[in-house]
C-alpha positions in Angstrom: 38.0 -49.2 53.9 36.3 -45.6 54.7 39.0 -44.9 57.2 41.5 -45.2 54.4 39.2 -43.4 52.0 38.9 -40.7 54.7 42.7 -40.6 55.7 43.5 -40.1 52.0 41.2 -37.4 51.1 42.6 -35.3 54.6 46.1 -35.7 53.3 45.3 -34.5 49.7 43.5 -31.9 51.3 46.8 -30.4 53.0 48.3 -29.8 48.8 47.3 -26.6 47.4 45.2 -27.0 44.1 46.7 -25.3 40.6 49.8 -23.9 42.7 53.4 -25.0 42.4 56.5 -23.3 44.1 59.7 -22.6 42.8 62.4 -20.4 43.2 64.7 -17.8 40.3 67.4 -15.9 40.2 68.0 -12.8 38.1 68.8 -9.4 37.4 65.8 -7.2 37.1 65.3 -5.6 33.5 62.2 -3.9 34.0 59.5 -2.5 36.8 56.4 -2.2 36.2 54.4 -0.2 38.8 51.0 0.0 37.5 50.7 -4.0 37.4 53.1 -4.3 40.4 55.2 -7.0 38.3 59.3 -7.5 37.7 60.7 -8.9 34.6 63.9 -10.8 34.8 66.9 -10.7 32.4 65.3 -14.7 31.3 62.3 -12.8 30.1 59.6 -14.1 32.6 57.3 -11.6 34.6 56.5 -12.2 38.3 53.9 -10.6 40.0 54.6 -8.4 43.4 53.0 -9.2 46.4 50.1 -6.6 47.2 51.3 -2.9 49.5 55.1 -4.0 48.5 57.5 -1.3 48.9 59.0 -0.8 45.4 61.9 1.4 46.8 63.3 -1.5 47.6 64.3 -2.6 44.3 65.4 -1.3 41.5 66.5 -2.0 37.7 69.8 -4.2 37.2 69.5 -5.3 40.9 70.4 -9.0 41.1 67.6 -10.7 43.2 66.7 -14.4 44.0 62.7 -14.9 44.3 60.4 -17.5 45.8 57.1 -18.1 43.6 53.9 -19.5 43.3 52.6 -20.2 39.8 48.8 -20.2 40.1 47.0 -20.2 36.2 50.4 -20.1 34.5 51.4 -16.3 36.5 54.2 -16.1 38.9 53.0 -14.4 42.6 56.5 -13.7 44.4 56.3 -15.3 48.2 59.8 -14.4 49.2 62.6 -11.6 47.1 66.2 -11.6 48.3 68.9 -9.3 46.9 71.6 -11.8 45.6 74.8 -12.1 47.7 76.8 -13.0 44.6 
């Protein structure tokens, strides 16, 4: 019985707590600099990952993002410039 006790807690331990991935795609309507966050044309804000390069991207660019949502905010993992 501990051995399945133990087995379960190791492979519970491999999920990250509070964090769930997703992905969007989206034209950017807004950059904000000072809080390092994106706003898509659906409204929602996603957070930049930390020494990004924001010359990169710019307003009306179509981009398709990877996310984390950790305490209801989106922190970007992966932004792609759409091939659409």
């Amino acid at each position: 019985m501990r051995f399945f006790v133990a087995a379960f807690m190791f492979v519970a331990s491999l999920f990250p707590v509070g964090a769930l991935a997703d992905d969007a795609k989206g034209t950017i309507t807004k950059i904000d600099e000072d809080n390092s966050t994106i706003t898509l044309d659906d409204g929602k804000v996603y957070k930049l990952p930390g020494e990004f390069d924001l010359s990169v991207i710019e307003q009306g660019m179509k981009v398709t993002l990877m996310f984390d949502v950790v305490n209801k905010e989106r922190f970007i993992t992966d932004i792609e410039e759409a091939t659409e």
